[in-house]
C-alpha positions as CSV (number, residue, x, y, z in Angstrom):
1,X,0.0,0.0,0.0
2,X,1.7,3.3,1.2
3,X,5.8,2.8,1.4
4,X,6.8,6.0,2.6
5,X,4.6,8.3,4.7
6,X,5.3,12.0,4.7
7,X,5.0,13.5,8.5
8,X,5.2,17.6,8.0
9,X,5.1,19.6,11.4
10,X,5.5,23.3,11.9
11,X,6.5,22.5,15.7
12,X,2.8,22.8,17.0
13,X,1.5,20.8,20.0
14,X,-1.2,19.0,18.0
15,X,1.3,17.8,15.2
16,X,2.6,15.5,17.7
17,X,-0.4,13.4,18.0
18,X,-0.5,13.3,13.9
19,X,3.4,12.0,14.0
20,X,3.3,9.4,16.8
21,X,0.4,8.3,14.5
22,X,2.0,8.3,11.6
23,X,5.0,6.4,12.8
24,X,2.8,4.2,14.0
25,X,0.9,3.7,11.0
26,X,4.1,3.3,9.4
27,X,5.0,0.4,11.4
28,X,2.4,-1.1,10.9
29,X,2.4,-0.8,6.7
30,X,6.3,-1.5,7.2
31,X,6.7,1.9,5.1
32,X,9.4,4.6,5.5
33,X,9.0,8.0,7.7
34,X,10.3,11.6,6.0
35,X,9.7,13.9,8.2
36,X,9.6,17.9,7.4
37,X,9.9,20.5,9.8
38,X,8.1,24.2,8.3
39,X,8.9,27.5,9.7
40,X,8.3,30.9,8.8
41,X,10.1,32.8,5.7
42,X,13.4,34.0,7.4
43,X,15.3,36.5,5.7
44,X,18.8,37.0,5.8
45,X,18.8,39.5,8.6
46,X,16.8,37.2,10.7
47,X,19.5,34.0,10.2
């Protein structure tokens, strides 16, 4: 079925339910976990 499961989180509380989910789903299918971390559009002042 699903052989790798994208997790995106931009660091909220309630993403970590929808990750320790996903990994678990993941387990379960025996699929791959990318995970991507969103933030904000920095500029080069802000770096």
């Amino acid at each position: 079925m699903f052989t790798n499961i994208l997790l995106p989180t931009d660091g909220l509380k309630i993403c970590d339910d929808a990750i320790t989910n996903g990994i678990e789903l993941a387990k379960a299918l025996d699929a791959k976990v990318t995970g991507v971390h969103v933030t904000r559009k920095l500029t080069p002042q802000q770096i």
